[in-house]
One Martini backbone bead per residue (centre of mass of N, CA, C, O) as a GRO file, in nm:
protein
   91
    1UNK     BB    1   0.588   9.322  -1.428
    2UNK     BB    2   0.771   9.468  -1.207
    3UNK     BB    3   0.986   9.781  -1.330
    4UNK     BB    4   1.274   9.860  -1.276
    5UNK     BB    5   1.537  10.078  -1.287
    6UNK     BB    6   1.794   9.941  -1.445
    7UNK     BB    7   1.612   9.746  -1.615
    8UNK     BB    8   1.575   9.394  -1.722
    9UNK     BB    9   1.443   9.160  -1.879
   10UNK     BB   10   1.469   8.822  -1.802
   11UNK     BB   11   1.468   8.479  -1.968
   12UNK     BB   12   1.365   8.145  -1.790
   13UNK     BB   13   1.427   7.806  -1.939
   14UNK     BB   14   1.284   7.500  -1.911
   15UNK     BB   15   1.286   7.156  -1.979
   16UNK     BB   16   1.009   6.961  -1.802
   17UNK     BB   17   0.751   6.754  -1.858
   18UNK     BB   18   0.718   6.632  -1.596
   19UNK     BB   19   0.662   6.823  -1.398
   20UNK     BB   20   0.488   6.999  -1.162
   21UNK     BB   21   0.722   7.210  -1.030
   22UNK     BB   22   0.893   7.539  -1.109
   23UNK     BB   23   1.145   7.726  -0.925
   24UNK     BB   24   1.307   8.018  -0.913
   25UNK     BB   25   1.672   8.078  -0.800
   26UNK     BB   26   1.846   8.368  -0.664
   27UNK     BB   27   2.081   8.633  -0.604
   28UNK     BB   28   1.771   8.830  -0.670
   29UNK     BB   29   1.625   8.650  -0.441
   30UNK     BB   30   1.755   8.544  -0.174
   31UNK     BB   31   1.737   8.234  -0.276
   32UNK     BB   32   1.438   8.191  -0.290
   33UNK     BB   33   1.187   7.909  -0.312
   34UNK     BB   34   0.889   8.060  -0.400
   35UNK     BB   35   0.802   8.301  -0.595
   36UNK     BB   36   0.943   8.210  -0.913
   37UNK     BB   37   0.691   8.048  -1.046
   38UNK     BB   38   0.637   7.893  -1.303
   39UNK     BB   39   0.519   7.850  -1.633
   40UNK     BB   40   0.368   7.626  -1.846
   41UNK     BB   41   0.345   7.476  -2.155
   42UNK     BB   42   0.251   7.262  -2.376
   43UNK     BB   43   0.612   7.169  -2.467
   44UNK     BB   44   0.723   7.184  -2.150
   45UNK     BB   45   0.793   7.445  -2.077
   46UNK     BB   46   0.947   7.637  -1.851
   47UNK     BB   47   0.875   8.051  -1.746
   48UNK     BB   48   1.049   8.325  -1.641
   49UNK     BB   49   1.024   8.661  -1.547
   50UNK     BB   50   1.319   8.898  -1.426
   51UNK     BB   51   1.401   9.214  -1.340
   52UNK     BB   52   1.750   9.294  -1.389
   53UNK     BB   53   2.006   9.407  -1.330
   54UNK     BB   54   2.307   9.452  -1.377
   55UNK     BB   55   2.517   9.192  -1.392
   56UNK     BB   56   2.602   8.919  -1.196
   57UNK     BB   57   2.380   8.617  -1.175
   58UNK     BB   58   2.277   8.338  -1.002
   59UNK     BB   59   2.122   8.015  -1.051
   60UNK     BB   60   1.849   7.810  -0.997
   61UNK     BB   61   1.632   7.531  -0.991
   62UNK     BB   62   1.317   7.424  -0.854
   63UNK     BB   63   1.218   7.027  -0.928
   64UNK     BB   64   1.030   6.916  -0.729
   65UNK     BB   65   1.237   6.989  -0.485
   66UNK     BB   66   1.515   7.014  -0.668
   67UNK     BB   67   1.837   7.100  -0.759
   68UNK     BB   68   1.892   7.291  -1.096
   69UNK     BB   69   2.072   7.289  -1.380
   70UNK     BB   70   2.087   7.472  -1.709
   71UNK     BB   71   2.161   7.319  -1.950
   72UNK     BB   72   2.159   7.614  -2.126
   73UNK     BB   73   2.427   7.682  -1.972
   74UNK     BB   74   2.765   7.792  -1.984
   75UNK     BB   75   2.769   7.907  -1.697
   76UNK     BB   76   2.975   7.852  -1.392
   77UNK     BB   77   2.987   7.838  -1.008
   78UNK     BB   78   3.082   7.795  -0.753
   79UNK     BB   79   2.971   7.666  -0.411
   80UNK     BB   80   2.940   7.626  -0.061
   81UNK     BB   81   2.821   7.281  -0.163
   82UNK     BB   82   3.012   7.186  -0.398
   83UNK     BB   83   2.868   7.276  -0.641
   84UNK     BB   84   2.669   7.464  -0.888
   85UNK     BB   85   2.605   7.779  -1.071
   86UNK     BB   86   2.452   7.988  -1.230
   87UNK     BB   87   2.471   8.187  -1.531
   88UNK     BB   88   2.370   8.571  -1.577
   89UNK     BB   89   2.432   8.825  -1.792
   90UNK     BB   90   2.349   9.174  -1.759
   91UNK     BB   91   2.372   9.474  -1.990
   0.00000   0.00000   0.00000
């Protein structure tokens, strides 16, 4: 994972056992459907690493086609589609 400068790794795991495909997507990579491609564990966690500036960044899953919030997530803004992104924040 390339580094930028006043950036942290920052780690996004979904449990999702059934799925065939998971892709993360959010404001720090224009909301892209394609790139952050998850890779699946033994015990069915999908998982990717970003490394993200600081402050507040939107984002949602996309599982096997189907846009969905990280269970595991406290915080959510609505969107303009009527719906919720979580958040997370990175200090």
């Amino acid at each position: 994972m390339p580094r930028v400068t006043g950036t942290k790794p920052t780690e996004f795991k979904l449990y999702a056992p059934a799925a065939h495909k998971v892709v993360l997507s959010g404001s720090f990579n224009k909301w892209d459907t394609k790139k952050l491609i998850a890779k699946k564990d033994t015990k069915g966690n999908w998982l990717v690493k970003v490394s993200l500036k600081p402050g507040r960044h939107e984002y949602k899953f996309i599982v096997d086609g189907s846009w969905v919030n990280d269970p595991r997530c406290t915080s959510c803004v609505a969107n303009a589609l009527g719906s919720h992104n979580c958040l997370v924040e990175v200090r």
